[in-house]
C-alpha positions as CSV (number, residue, x, y, z in Angstrom):
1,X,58.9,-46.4,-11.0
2,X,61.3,-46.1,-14.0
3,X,59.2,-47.3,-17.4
4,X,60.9,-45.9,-19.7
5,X,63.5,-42.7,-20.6
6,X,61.5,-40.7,-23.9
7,X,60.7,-37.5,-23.1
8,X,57.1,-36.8,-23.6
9,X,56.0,-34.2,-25.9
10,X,54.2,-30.6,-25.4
11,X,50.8,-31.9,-27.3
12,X,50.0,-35.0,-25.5
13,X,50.6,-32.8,-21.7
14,X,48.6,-30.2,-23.4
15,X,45.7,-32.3,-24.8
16,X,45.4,-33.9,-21.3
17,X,45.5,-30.1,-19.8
18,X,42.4,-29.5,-22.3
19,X,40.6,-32.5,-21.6
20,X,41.3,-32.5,-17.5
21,X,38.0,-31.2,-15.5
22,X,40.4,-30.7,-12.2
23,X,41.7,-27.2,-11.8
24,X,44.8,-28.9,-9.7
25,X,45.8,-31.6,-11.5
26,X,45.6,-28.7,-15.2
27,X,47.7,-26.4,-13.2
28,X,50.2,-29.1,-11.9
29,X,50.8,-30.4,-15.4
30,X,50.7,-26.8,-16.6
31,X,53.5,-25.9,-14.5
32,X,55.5,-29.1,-14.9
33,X,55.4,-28.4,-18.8
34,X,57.0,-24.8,-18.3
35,X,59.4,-26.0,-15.7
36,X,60.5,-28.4,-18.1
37,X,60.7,-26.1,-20.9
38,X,62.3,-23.7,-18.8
39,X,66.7,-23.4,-18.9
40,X,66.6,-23.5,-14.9
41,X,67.9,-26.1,-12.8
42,X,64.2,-28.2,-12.3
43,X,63.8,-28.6,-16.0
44,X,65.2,-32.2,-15.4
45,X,63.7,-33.0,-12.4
46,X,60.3,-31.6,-14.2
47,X,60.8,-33.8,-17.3
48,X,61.4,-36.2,-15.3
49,X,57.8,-36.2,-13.3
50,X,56.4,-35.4,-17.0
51,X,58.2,-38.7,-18.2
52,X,56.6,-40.6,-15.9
53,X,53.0,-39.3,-15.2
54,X,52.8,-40.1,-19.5
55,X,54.7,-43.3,-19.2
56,X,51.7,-45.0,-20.2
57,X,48.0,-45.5,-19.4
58,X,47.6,-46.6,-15.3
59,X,46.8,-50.4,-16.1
60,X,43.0,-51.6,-15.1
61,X,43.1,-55.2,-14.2
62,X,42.0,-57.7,-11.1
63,X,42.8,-55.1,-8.0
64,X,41.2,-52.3,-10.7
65,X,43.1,-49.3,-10.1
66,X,45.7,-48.2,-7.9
67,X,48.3,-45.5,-8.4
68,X,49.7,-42.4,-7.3
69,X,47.5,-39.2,-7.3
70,X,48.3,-36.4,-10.2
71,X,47.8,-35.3,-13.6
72,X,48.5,-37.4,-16.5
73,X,47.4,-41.0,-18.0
74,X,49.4,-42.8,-15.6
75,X,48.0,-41.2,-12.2
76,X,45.0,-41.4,-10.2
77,X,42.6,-38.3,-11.7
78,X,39.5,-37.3,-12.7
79,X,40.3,-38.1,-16.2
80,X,41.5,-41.8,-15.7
81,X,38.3,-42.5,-12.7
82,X,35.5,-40.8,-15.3
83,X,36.8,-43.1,-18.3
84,X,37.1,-46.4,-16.1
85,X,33.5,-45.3,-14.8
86,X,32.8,-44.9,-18.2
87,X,33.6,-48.4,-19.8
88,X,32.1,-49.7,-16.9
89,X,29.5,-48.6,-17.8
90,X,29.7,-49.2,-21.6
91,X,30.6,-52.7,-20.3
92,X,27.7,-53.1,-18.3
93,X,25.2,-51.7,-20.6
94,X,26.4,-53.9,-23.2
95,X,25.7,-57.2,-21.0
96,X,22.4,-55.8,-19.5
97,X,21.2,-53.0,-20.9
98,X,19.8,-50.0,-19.3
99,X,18.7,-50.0,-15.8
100,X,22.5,-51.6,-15.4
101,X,22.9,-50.6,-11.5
102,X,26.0,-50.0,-9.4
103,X,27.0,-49.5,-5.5
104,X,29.6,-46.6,-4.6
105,X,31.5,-46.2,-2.0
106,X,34.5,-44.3,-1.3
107,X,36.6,-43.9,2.4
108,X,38.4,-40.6,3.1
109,X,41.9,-40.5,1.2
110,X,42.4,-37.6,-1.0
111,X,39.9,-37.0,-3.8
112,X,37.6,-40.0,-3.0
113,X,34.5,-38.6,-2.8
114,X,35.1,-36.8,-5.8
115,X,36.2,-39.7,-7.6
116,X,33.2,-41.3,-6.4
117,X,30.6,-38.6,-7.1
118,X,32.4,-38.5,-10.9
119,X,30.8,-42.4,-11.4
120,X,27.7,-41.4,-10.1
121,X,27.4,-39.3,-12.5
122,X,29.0,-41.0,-15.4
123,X,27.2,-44.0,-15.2
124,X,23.6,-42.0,-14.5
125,X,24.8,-40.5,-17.7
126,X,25.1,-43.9,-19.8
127,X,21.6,-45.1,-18.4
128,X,22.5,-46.8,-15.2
129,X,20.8,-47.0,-12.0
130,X,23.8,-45.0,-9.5
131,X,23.3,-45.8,-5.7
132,X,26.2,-43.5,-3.8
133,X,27.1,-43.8,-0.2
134,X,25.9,-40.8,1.6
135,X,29.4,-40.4,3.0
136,X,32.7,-42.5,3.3
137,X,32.2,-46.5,4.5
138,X,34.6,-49.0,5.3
139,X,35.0,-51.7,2.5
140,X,33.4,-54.3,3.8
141,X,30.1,-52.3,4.1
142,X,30.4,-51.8,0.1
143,X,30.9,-55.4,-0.6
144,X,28.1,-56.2,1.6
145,X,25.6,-53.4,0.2
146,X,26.4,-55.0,-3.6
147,X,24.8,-58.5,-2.4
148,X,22.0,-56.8,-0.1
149,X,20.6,-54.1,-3.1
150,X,21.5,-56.8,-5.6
151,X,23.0,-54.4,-7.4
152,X,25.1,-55.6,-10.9
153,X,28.4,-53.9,-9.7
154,X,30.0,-52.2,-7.2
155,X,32.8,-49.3,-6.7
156,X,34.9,-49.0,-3.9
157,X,37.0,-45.9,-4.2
158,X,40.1,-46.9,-2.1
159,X,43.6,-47.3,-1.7
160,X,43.5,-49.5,1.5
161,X,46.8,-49.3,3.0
162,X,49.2,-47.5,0.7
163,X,50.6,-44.2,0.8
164,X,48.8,-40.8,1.7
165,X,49.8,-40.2,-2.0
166,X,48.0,-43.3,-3.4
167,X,44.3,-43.7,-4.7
168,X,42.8,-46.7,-5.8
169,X,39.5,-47.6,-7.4
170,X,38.0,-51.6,-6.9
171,X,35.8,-53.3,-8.8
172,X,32.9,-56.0,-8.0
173,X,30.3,-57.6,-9.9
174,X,27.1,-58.8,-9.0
175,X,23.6,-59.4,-9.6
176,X,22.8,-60.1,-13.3
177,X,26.2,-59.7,-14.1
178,X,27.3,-62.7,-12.3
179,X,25.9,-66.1,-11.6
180,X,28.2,-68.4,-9.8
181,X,30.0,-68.2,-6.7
182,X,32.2,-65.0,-7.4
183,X,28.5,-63.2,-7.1
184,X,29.9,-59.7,-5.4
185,X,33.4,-60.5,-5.3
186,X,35.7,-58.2,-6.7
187,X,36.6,-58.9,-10.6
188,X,38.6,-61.8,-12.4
189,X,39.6,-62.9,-16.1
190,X,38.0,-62.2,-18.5
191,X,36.0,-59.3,-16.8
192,X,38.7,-57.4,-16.0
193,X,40.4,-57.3,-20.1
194,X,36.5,-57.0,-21.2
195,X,36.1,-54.1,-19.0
196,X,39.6,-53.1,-19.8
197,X,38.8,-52.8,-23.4
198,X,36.1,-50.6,-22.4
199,X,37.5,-48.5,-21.1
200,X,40.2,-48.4,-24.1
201,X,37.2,-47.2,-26.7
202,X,36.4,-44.4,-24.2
203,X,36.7,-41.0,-26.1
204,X,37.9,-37.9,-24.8
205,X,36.3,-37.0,-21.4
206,X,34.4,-33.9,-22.5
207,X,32.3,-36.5,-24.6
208,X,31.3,-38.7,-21.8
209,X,28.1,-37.7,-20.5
210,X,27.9,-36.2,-16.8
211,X,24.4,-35.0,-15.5
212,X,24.5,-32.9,-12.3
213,X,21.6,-35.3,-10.6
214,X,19.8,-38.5,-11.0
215,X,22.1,-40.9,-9.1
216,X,20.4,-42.4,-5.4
217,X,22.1,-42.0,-2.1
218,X,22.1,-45.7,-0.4
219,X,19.3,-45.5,2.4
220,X,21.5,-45.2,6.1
221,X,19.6,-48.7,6.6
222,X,22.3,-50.4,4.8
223,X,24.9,-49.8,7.0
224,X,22.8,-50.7,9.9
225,X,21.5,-53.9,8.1
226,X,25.6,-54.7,8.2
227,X,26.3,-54.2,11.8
228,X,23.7,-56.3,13.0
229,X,24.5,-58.9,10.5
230,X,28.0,-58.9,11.9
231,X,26.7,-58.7,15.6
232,X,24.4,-61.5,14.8
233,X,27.0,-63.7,12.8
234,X,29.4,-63.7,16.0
235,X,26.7,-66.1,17.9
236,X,28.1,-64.4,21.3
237,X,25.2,-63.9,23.9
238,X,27.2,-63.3,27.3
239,X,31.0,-62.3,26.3
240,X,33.1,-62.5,29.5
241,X,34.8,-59.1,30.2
242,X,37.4,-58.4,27.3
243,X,39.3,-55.1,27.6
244,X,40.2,-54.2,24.1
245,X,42.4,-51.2,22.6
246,X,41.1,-50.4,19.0
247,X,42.9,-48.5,16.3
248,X,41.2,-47.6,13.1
249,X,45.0,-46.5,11.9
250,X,43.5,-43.2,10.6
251,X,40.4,-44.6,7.9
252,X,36.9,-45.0,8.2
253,X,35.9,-48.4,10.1
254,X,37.0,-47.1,13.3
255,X,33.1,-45.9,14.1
256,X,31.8,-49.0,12.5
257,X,34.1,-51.5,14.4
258,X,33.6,-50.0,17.5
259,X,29.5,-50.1,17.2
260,X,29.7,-53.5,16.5
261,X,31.6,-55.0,19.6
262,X,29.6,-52.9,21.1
263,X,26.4,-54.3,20.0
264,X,28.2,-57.7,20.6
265,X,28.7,-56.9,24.4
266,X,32.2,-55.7,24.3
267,X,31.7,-52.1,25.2
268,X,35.9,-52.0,27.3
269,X,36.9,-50.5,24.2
270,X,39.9,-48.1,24.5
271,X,40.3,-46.2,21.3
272,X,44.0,-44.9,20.3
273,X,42.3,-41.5,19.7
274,X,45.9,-40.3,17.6
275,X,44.5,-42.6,14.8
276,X,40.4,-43.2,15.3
277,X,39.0,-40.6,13.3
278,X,40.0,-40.5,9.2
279,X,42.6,-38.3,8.1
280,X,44.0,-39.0,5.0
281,X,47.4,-37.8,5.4
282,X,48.3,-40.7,8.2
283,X,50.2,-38.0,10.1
284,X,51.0,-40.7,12.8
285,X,52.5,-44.0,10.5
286,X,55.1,-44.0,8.0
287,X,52.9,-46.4,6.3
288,X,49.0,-46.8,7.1
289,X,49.1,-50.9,7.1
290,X,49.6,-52.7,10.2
291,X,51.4,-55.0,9.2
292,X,54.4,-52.2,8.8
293,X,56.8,-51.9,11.5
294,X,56.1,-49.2,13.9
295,X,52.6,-49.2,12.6
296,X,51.1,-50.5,16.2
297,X,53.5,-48.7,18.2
298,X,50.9,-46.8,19.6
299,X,48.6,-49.2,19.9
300,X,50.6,-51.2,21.8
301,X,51.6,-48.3,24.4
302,X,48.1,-47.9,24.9
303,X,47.3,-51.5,25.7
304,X,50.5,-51.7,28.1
305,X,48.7,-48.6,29.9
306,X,45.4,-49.9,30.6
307,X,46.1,-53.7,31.0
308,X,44.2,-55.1,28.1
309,X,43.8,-58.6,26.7
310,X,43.7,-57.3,23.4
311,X,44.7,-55.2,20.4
312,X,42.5,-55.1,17.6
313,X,43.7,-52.5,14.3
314,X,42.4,-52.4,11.1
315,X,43.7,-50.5,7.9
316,X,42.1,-47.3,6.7
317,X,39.6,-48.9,4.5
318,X,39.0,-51.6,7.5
319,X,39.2,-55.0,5.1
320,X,42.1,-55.8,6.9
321,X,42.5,-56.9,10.7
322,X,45.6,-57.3,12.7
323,X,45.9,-58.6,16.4
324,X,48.5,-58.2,19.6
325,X,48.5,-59.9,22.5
326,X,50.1,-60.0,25.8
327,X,53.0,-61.8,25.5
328,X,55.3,-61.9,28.7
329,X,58.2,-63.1,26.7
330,X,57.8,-60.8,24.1
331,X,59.5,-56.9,24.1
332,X,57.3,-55.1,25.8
333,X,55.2,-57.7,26.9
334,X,53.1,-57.7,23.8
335,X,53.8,-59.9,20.4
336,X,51.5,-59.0,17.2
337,X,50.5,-62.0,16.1
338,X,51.3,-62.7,12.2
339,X,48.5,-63.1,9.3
340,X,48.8,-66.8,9.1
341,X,49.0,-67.0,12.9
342,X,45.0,-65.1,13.3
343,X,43.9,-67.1,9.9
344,X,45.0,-70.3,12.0
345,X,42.7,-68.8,15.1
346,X,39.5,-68.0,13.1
347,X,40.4,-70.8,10.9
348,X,39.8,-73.4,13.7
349,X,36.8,-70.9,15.2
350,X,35.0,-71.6,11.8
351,X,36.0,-75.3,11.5
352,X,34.6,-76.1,15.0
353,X,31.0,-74.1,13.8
354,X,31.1,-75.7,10.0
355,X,31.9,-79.0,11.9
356,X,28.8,-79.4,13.4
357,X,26.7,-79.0,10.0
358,X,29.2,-81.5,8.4
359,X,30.3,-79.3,5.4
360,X,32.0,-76.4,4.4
361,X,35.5,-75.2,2.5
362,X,38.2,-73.4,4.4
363,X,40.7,-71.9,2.0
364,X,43.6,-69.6,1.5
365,X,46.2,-68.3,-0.9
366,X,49.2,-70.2,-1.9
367,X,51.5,-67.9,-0.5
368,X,49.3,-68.6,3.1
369,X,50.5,-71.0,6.0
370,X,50.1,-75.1,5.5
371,X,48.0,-75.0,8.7
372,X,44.6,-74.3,7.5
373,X,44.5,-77.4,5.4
374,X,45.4,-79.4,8.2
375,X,42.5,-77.9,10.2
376,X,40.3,-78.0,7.6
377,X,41.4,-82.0,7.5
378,X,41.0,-82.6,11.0
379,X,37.4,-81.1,11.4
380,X,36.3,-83.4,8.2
381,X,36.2,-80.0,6.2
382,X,37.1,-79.4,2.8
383,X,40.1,-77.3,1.7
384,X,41.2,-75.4,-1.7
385,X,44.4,-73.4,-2.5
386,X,44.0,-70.5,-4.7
387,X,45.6,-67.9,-6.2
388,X,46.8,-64.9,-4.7
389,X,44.4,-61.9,-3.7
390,X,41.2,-62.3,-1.9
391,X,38.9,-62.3,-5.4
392,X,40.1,-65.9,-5.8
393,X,39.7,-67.1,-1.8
394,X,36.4,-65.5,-1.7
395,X,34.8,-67.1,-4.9
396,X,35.2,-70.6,-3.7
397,X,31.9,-72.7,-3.6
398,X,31.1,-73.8,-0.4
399,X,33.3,-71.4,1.7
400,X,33.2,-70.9,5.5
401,X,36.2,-69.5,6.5
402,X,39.3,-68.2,3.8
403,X,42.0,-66.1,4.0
404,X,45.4,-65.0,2.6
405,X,48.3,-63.9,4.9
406,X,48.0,-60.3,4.3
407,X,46.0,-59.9,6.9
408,X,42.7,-60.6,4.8
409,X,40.3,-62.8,6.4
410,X,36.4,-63.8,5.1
411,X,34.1,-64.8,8.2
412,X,31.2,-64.8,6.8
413,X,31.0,-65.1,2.4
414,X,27.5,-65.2,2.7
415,X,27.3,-61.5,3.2
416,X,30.3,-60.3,2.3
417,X,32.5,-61.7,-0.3
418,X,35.8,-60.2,0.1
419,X,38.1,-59.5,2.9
420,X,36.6,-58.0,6.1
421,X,38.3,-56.4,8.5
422,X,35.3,-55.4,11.0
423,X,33.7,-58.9,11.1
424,X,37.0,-60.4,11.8
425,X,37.8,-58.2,14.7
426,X,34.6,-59.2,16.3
427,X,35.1,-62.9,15.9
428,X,38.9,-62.3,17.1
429,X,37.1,-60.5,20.6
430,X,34.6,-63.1,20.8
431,X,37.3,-66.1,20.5
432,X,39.1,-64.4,23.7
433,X,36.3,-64.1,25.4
434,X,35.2,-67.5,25.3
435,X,38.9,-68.7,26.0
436,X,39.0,-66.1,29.1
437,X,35.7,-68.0,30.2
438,X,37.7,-71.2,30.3
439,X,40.9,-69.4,31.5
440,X,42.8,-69.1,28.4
441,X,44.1,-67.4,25.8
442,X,44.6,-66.7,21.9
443,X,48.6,-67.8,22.9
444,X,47.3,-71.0,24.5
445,X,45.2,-71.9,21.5
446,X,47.8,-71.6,19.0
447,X,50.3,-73.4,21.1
448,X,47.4,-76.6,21.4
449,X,47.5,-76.0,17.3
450,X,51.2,-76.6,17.2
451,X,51.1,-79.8,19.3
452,X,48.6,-81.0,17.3
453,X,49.5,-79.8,14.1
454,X,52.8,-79.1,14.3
455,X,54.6,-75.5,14.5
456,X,53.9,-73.7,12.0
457,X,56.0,-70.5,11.9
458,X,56.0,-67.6,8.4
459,X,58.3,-64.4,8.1
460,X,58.1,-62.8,4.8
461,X,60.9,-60.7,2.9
462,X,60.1,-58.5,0.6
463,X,62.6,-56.3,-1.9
464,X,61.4,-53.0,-3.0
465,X,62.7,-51.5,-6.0
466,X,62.0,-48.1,-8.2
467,X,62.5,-50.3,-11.5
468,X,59.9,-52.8,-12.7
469,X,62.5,-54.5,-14.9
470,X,64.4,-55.6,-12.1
471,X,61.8,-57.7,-11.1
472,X,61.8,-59.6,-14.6
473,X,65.4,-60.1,-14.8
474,X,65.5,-61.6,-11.1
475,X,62.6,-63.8,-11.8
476,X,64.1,-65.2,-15.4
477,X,67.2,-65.3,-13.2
478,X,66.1,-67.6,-11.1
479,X,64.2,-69.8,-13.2
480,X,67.3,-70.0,-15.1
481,X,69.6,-71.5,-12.8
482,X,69.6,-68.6,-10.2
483,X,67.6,-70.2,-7.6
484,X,69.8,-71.7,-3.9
485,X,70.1,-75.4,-3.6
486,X,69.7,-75.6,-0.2
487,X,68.3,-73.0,2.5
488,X,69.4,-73.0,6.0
489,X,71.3,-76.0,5.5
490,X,68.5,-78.0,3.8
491,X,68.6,-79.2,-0.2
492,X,65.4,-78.0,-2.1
493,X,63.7,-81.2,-3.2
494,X,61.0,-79.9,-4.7
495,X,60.5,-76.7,-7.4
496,X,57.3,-75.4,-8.6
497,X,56.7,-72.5,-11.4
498,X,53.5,-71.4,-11.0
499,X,53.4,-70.5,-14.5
500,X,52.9,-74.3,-14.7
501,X,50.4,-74.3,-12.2
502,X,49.7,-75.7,-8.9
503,X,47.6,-78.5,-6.8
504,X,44.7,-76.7,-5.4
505,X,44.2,-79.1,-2.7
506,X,41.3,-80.8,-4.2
507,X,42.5,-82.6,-7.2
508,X,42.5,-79.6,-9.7
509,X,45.2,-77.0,-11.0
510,X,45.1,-73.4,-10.3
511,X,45.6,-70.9,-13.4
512,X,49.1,-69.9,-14.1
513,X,50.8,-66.9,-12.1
514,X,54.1,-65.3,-11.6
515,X,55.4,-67.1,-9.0
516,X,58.0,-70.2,-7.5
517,X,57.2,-72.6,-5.1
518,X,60.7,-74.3,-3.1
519,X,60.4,-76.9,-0.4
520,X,63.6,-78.5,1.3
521,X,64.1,-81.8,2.5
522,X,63.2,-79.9,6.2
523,X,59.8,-79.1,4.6
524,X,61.0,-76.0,4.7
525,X,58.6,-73.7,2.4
526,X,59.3,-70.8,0.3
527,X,57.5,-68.9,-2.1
528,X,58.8,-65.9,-4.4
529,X,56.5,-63.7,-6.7
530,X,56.4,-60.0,-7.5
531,X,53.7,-58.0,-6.0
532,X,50.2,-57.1,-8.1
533,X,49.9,-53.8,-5.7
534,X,53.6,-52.5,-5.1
535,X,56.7,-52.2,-6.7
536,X,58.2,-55.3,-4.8
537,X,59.5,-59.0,-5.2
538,X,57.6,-60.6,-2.1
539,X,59.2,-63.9,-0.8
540,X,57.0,-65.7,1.7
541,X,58.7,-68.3,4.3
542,X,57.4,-70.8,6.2
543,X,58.9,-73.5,8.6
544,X,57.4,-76.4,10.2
545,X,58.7,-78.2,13.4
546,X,57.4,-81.0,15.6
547,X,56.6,-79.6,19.1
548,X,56.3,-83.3,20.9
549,X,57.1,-83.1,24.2
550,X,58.5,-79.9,24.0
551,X,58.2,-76.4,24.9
552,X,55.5,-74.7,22.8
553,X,57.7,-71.2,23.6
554,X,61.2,-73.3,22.6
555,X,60.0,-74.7,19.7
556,X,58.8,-71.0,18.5
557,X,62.3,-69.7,19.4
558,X,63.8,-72.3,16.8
559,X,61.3,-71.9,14.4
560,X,62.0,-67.7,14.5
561,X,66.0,-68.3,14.4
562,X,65.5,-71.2,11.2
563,X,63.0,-68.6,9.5
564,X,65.8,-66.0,9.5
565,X,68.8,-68.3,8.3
566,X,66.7,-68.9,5.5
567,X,66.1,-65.1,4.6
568,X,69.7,-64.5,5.2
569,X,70.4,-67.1,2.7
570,X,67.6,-65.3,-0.1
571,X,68.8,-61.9,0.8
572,X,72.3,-63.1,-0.6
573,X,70.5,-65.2,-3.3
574,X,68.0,-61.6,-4.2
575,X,71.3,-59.2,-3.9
576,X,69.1,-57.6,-0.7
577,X,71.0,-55.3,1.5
578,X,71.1,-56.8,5.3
């Protein structure tokens, strides 16, 4: 991404060189420093990599860090993981004391466990009680090990779904460190400047103390503790016959996912062996997220193969779940159902459980379908919009059942409070089985939520670009007189800035964020805000139609041709390329 066009100087590459405990990421920058200094034709192109890698520091906030693997202050390294392990820790011991304790966990990218075994060590150093994963877990086990071991934070070393080139490093807090409903969630305001600012006073690294040993390794129980809680949690005694294709999409759930159906009673589990066992370099997808296109291709070819009833993939960390399904009218007989479409499914699972105590909260993000509140009406359940990204859906008090449209769904926040990919691809199978059992399908029960409901229908449209700035001008743009008066056909009625805030759905306001809110006099929805992970400007579409009497699969059709009038007409509004 372009930040900024001042070339950085020869001391501050070769003060990071000095302080850099990683033989690959000294020689990179050692050879990208001659290159540059060099009269041949890569000097640019070397600057150039120099310019950005010391563009600034790589920013700690909310999703805690996420950036491209190399040397410098604005790259995933050893330098930048052992000084935000260190002002955790600073952080921590500040709040608490000694005996502060922390969860780590890491899945199989590039440099993980290293990064990993650096905060064992780091925060062993500073007086803290390190429990480390004996080898790489999905991310749901983490978040679930940080409320089982009571542990004050926890560390997921992770990208999730980005790039082969990408790192990331997530944040939770916990036991004494938190005492309301966020207990294990990943990190809001103010926790995330206060730890920022920690990490700020950090010194060089060869200052930070690093013992060799002292840290734990997490007893194996844990992870058994979490499939049976997940096998237990899916209240399925006698599952009638589900054949199910299972891709783990090259990460580390794919064992874990598959030991749980199987514990569950689905044990017709085809695995698309290209992508079941980790691999960090994703040799198979262009992207590792399933919600890419081309990402289920072989999924999909698998299922057609060997007739099943359903496609379960999660991403390489396995907090995220996607679904297929046989659809006769759909290319290849199969449709993959979207985010808000499988929120709606085990939206209405959980309502019909939480229904029968009386209470609970569903909830999802703003950017999330309509539906869910009207589900969450209908069963006499409580609802609450919240911002986007899973550490506000899963902090809610009273939840059952939240999720946001990327594919991020919470089944059970007692144990896990964040996004859970595994848990939600065994409630997915146990929903078709129990539909099979009354000769149904997923397809019939979303077409029963449209006629009750009404059609429901989301597309996104996302614009990537290699220039922050862009984003800001198109934003100010539109809040300046930039935005469309009408999309397909339809005058907005109604603008919101979410810098003003927004309803939650239960009679507050939710904090302000980057975003606009447009509905039409159609009720036509649409909401535009640049991404907290990638360097896009996300707009999120939804339309709703009345089914009456008819056609389900019509009623779809329209919904799919009015979704992608209205993109056309943002694409022209964004300057988007068809």
């Amino acid at each position: 991404m372009t930040r900024g066009h001042t070339d950085v100087d020869d001391d501050a590459v070769n003060a990071w060189i000095h302080d850099d405990p990683d033989p690959a990421t000294r020689a990179e920058l050692t050879e990208l420093l001659a290159a540059a200094r060099s009269q041949g034709e890569q000097a640019a192109v070397a600057q150039a990599a120099l310019n950005d890698a010391f563009s600034g520091t790589l920013d700690f906030g909310t999703a805690g860090l996420r950036g491209r693997l190399g040397g410098g202050p604005n790259r995933m390294n050893r330098v930048v993981v052992i000084r935000a392990a260190a002002g955790l820790s600073a952080y921590l011991k500040d709040r608490l004391g000694e005996g502060f304790s922390v969860v780590i966990g890491y899945d199989a990218r590039h440099n993980s466990e290293q990064f990993a075994r650096d905060t064992a060590a780091v925060v062993t150093g500073a007086g803290g009680r390190a429990i480390l994963f004996e080898s790489h877990c999905p991310t749901p086990v983490l978040a679930f090990a940080l409320r089982r071991l009571e542990a004050d934070a926890g560390v997921m070393v992770t990208a999730s779904h980005n790039p082969p080139q990408d790192n990331g490093y997530k944040v939770y807090l916990g036991g004494r460190a938190v005492n309301d409903s966020g207990q294990g969630a990943q990190i809001v305001p103010p926790y995330d400047t206060e730890i920022a600012a920690a990490i700020d006073a950090v010194g060089p690294v060869e200052s930070v103390p690093r013992p060799q040993s002292g840290w734990e390794t997490i007893d194996p129980a844990i992870r058994e503790e979490y499939i049976e809680r997940v096998a237990q949690a899916a209240r399925m005694k006698a599952p009638a016959p589900v054949r199910i294709v299972l891709t783990a999409m090259h990460g580390v759930g794919g064992a874990t996912c598959r030991e749980v159906l199987a514990r569950v009673g689905f044990t017709d589990v085809v695995e698309v062996a290209e992508q079941f066992e980790p691999d960090p370099d994703f040799p198979t997808v262009a992207f590792p997220n399933p919600e890419e296109p081309g990402a289920l291709d072989l999924a999909l070819a698998r299922a057609r193969e060997v007739e099943a009833d359903l496609v379960i993939a999660n991403d390489p960390d396995a907090d995220r779940c996607s679904a297929a399904v046989p659809d006769a009218d759909a290319p290849g007989g199969w449709r993959q159902l979207t985010g808000d479409e499988v929120g709606a499914l085990l939206g209405e699972q959980a309502a019909e459980l939480a229904a029968f105590a009386g209470n609970g909260v569903l909830a999802c993000s703003v950017v999330s379908s309509r539906l869910l509140r009207r589900i969450a009406q209908s069963h006499g359940l409580g609802f609450r919009r919240t911002l986007t990204g899973f550490k506000w859906i899963s902090r809610e008090p009273g939840l059952v059942f939240g999720y946001e449209e990327a594919l991020g769904y919470c089944v059970d926040p007692a144990a896990v409070r964040d996004k859970d990919g595994i848990s939600a691809s065994v409630r997915l199978a146990v929903l078709t089985s129990v539909l099979k059992q009354q000769g149904r399908t997923l397809q019939d029960l979303l077409d029963r939520l449209a006629r009750e409901h009404g059609l429901h229908a989301t597309s996104p449209l996302s614009m990537r670009v290699e220039d922050l700035d862009i984003i800001t001008k198109t934003m100010e743009r539109l809040r300046s007189g930039g935005a469309p008066a009408k999309l397909a056909g339809s005058p907005i009625t109604t603008t919101v800035d979410l810098l003003d805030g927004i309803s939650d759905g239960n009679g507050g306001t939710l904090p302000p964020t980057n975003g606009l809110v447009w509905v039409t006099a159609s009720d036509d929805r649409v909401v535009v805000r640049p991404s907290g992970t990638e360097p896009k400007l996300k707009c999120y579409c939804e339309v709703i139609l009345p089914v009456g009497d008819t056609p389900v699969a019509e009623v779809r059709e329209a919904a799919a041709e009015r979704l992608e009038v209205i993109k056309e007409d943002l694409r022209g509004v964004l300057g988007i390329a068809a």
